[in-house]
C-alpha angles and dihedrals in degrees: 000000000000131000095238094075095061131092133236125219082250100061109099110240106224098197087051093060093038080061094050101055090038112102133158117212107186116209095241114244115223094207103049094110103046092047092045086053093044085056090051096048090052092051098050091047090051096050108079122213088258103055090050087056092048092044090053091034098139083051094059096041087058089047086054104043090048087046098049078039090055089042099052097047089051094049087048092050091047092052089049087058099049093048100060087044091054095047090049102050080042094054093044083056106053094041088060092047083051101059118014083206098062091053087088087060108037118057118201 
């Protein structure tokens, strides 16, 4: 490779001045924005509720699986609950079966 190819910093670079000078000035168009929203609204319009869920299919797995997730925990904390509810009126109960004295005391 010789020296002579190369160019120097002081070497003019055609293509860099042509980009410079070079400019595009659109006429601006009034009715851009209503036409942009009437393409929106047609497409919306053509696109069904099923084909949006099929076309986000792995979102709304994810919305499923945290919301089966949600409900299960919340079952599971309200049959905790109840449960606890439920052993104690059956060991008060019993307790009272158990001794006719105690009735006073412990109320069912």
């Amino acid at each position: 490779m010789s020296c002579t190819a190369m160019k120097t910093p002081r070497d003019p670079d055609p293509l860099s001045a042509a980009l410079q000078r070079w400019g595009v000035s659109p006429p601006a168009d009034p009715n851009f924005r209503t036409a942009v929203w009437a393409r929106i609204r047609a497409a919306a319009a053509r696109e069904s509720w099923p084909a949006f869920v099929r076309a986000h299919a792995a979102a709304w797995a994810v919305v499923a699986a945290v919301a089966l997730g949600g409900a299960g925990y919340a079952g599971q904390a309200a049959a905790r609950v109840r449960a606890a509810s439920d052993r104690e009126a059956i060991v008060v109960s019993y307790l009272a079966g158990l001794d006719p004295r105690a009735q006073a005391a412990l109320k069912p």
